[in-house]
N, C-alpha and C positions, 0 to 999 in steps of 0.2 A: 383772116382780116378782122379786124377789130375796132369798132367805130368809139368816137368821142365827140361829148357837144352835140350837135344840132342832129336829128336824124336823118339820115340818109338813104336812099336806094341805089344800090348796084346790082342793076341785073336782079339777080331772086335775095339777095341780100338784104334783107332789113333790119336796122339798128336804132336804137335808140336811149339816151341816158347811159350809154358806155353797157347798155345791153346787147348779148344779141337776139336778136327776135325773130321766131321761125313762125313761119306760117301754113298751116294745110287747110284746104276746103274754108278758107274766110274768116279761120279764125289764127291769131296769135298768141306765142306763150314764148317764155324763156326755157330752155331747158335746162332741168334738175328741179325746179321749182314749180309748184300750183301757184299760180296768181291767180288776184281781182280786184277790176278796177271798176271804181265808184266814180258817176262825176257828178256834183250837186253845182250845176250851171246857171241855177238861180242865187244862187248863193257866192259863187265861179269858186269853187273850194272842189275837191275830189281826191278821192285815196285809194292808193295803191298796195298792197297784198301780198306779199311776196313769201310762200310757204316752202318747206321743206320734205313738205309730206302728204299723200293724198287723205287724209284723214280728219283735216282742221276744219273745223266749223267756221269756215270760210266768214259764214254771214253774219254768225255771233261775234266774231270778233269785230269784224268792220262798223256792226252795229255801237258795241264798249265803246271801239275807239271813235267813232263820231261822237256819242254820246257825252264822253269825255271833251273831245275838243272842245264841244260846245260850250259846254256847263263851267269851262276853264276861260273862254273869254278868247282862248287861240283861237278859233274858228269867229267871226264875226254877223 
């Protein structure tokens, strides 16, 4: 089963963004990929992570790329 558009629940099934999204003990991920997600809610901007590997400095990069958006005017 493969979701698109709007996320959904069926049963233990959750999807979202044409992902699929699994869940154990309260937390989600997609599998093959390390994710993280960022939300800056005062700002209502927030980024998503999407790695291939357990090894990526996760936080350096989320860091860059805020830092980027910002300094570029994309981010408001």
């Amino acid at each position: 089963m493969r979701c698109s558009g709007a996320p959904v629940l069926v049963g233990e099934y959750k999807g979202g963004l044409a992902w699929q999204v699994n869940e154990k003990k309260g937390r989600f991920s997609v599998r093959g990929y390390k994710s993280l997600l960022i939300s800056y809610p005062q700002e209502r901007n927030g980024l998503v992570l999407l790695t291939n590997t357990a090894k990526a400095p996760w936080f350096e990069i989320a860091g860059k790329l805020t830092q980027t958006l910002r300094d570029t005017g994309i981010w408001q």
